[in-house]
N, C-alpha and C positions, 0 to 999 in steps of 0.2 A: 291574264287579260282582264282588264275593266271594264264590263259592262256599265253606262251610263242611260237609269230611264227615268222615267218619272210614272207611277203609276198609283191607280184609283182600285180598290177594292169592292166590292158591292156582293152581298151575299142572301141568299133568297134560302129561306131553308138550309138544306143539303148541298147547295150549289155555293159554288164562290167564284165570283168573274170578276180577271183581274184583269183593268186595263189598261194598258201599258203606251206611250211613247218613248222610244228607243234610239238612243241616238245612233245615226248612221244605218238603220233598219229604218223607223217608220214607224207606226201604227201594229199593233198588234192585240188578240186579245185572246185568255187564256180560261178556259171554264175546266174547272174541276169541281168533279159531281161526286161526294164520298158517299161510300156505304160501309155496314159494319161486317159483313164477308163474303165469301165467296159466291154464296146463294145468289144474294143480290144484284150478280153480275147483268143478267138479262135484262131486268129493271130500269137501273143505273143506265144502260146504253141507252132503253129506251128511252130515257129522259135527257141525255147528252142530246140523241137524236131530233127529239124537237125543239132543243134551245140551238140547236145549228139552224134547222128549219126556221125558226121564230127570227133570228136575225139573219139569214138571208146567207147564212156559209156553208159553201159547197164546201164536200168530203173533200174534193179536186184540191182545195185550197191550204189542208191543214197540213202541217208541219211538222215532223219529228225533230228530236234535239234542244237543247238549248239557245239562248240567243248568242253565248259566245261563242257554240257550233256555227252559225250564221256569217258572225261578224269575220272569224276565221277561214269559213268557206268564199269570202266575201274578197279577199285577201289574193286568193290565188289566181 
């Protein structure tokens, strides 16, 4: 399967938001917040937790999979 997007990177620190149009999905966008291990897990969420907060994305709304999980579930 070929996914087809076009996407913008932007990265703040520790944070990298990628943001994606997708053809035949839409608009999407994907934050990944790294840390250096396991410790840091608590942290890390907290910090996911307010960049959802800060752009206005409900937990409701986020996605497991990839986008060719998507495009395939899309299919049937």
């Amino acid at each position: 399967m070929i996914v087809r997007k076009q996407r913008e990177i932007y990265v703040l620190k520790n944070v990298r938001f990628h943001i994606d149009k997708v053809e035949k999905i839409g608009k999407c966008i994907e934050i990944e917040v790294r840390g250096e291990g396991k410790e840091e897990i608590p942290s890390l969420r907290k910090q996911m937790d307010h960049f959802l907060k800060l752009l206005g994305i409900s937990k409701d709304s986020l996605i497991e999979g990839s986008y060719s999980d998507l495009l395939l579930a899309n299919k049937k």
